[in-house]
N, C-alpha and C positions, 0 to 999 in steps of 0.2 A: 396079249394085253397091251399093245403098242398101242397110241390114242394120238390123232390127228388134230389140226387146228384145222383151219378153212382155208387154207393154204396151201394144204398137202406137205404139212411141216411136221417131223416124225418125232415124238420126245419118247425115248425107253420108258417102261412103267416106274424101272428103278434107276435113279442118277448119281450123283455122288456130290455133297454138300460139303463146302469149305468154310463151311463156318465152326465153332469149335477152338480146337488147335492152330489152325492156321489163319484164325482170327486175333491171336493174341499178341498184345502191343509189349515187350517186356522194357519195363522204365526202372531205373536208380532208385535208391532211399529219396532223392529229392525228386524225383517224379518227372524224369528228364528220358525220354527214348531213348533207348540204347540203339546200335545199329543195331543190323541182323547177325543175329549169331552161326557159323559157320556148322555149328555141328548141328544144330535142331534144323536149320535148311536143311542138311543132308535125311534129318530122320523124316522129315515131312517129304521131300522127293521120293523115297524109299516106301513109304506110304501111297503116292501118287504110282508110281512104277507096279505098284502091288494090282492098284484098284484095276489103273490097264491092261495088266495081265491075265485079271481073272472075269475082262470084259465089259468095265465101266466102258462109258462111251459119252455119256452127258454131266459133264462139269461145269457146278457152277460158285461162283464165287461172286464177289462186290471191291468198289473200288474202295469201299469200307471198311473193310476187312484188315483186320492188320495196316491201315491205310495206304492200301494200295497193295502191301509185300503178297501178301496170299493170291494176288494174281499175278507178278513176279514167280513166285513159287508156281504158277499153273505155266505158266510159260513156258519154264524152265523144265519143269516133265515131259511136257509133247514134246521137245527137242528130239529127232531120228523118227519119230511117228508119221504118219500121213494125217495131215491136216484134216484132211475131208471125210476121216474116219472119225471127226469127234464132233462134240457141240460143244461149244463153249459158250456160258451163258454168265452175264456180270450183269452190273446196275449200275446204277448212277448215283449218290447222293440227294439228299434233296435239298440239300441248300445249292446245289450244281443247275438246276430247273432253268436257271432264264437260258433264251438262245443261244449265247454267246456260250458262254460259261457250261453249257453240255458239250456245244462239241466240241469246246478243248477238254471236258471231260473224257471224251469218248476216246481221242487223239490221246491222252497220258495211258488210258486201259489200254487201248493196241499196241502200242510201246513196251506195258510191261509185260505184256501176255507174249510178245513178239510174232504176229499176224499182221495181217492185213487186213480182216475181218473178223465182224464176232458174230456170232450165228442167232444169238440172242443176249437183245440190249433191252433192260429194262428201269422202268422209275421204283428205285428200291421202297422209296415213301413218299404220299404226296406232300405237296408242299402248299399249304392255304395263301400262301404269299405271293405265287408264282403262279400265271395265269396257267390253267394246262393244256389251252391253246398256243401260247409258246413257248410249251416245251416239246410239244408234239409237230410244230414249223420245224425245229430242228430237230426230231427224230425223221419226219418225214426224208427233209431234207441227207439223211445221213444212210438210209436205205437206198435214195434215189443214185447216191455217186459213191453206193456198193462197200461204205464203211461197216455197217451191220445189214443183218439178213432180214432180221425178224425182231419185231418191237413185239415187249412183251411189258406188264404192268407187276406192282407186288405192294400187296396191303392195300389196298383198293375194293372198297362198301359198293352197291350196287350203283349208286347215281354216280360215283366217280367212273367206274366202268360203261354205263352209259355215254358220258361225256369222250370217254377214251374210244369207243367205237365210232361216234362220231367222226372225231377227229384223225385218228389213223388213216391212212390213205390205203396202208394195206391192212389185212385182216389181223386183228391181235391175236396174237398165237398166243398169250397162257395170263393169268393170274397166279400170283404166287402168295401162299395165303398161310398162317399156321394154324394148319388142320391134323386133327388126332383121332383115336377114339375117346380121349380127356379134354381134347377142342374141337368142338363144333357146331361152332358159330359160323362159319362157311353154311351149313344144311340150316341152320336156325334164322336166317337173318335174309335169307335167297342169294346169295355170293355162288352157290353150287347150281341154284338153279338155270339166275340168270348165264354164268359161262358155258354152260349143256348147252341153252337154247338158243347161244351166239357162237358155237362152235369155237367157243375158247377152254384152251385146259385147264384145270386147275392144279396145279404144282404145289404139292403138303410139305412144308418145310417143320423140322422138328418135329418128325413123326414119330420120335420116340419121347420124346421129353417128360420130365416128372414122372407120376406111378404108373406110365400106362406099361412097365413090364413086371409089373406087378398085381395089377389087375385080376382077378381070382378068374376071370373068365379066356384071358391071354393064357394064363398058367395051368388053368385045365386042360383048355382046349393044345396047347402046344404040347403037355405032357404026355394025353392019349394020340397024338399023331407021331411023336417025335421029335416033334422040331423045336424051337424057339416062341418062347414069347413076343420077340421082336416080329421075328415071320409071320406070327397071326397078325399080330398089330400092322407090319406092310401089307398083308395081304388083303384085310380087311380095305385097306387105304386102294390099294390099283386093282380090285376085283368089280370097285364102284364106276361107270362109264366115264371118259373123260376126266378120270385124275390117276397124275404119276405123281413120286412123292421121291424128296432126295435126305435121304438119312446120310449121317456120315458117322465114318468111323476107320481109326487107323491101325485095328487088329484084322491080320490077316483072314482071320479065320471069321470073326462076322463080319467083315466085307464079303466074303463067297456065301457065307445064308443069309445076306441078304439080300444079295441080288438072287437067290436061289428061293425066295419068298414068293414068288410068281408062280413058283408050280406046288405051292401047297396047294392041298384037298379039302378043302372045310365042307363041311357037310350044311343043308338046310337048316338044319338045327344051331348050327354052330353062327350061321350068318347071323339068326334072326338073333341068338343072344347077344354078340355082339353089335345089331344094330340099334340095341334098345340102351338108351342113356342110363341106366341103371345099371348096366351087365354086370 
């Protein structure tokens, strides 16, 4: 179930999403940041150490995130790793959009991730303010002298994608979109179609989010297989051509079924009820 960009750029069906936990900013009664706290960094490394253990390979986070910490925190886990075993994938802000101002964005993410490269750079939101002609002069530019690999988009409707194909110099390797079996608006609006037909991926973020593990059709179906709710709902997500989906979570034990969601067996039957918006 591995699924290619046009590029010959490889994304796991399953990745491992930083948002969450290692998104969160903890501020005073007066609403003031705290530093980072010594002990919760150690419980989120411990977290990260797990995921690579049991075979994560595609992390992704944003320089949004905890503003900025959460990819601090990803840095700091591949430390003794082999770089070129993983993907590491962040975004940009979208008030960061003008030339200038990405790629000293891009310069603070390498820093805290501590690389030299990020394998996938993307515009976490667009921004109507900010031409997206230049912000893609210096994506281009940032691929050319080998600071990222791969420009990828995220929240991006069909004419902005258009626009982004355009512009790209190299092929856009993914959309990052919040798609579920409870959203999807990706298949309703052509966002799923147009990426298939440009050989870009579509990457499901929040693929578990609200009732979808509760769902009478996740809870059937997982109960007569064995497995998880969650598993149906991944599998339903990367069994579809052209989309990986990055769940996150920092229990050991559904971190390995869900990257073990790939090799569920759903039957004919099982697809078509979960492909109908009713299920």
């Amino acid at each position: 179930m591995n699924e290619r960009s046009t590029n010959d750029f490889i994304l796991p069906p399953i990745g491992f999403g930083m948002w969450d936990s290692f998104a969160q900013i903890v501020k005073d009664s007066g609403g003031q940041r705290l530093p980072p706290d010594p002990v919760r960094d150690a419980s989120q490394l411990s977290e990260l150490q797990q995921a690579i253990a049991l075979g994560y390979r595609h992390f992704d986070t944003a320089e949004m995130y905890a503003a900025g910490h959460s990819e601090t925190i990803l840095g700091r886990g591949l430390i003794g790793h082999r770089r070129n075993d993983f993907i590491i994938a962040t975004k940009v802000n979208a008030e960061n959009l003008a030339h200038d101002n990405l790629l000293a964005a891009c310069d603070r993410s390498l820093e805290r991730l501590q690389t030299d490269y990020i394998d996938l750079y993307l515009i976490h939101w667009p921004n109507p303010e900010i031409p997206l002609a230049e912000s893609f002069d210096a994506l281009n530019h940032l691929v050319q002298v080998g600071k990222i690999r791969h420009i990828g988009v995220s929240n991006f409707n069909v004419p902005l994608l258009e626009q982004a194909v355009a512009l790209s110099e190299t092929p856009l390797a993914t959309n990052q979109v919040y798609y579920s079996l409870l959203s999807r608006r990706p298949q309703q609006d052509g966002t799923l179609e147009f990426c298939r037909k440009n050989d870009i991926v579509l990457t499901a973020y929040a693929p578990l989010r609200g009732g979808v593990l509760t769902l009478d059709a996740t809870v059937e179906i997982a109960g007569r297989l064995k497995a998880t709710p969650a598993q149906v709902a991944l599998n339903w997500l990367v069994r579809q051509p052209g989309v990986v989906t990055i769940p996150h979570s920092g229990n050991e034990q559904r971190q390995r079924e869900n990257l073990e969601a790939v090799s569920l067996e759903l039957t004919e039957a099982d697809i078509r009820r979960l492909d109908s918006p009713g299920n």
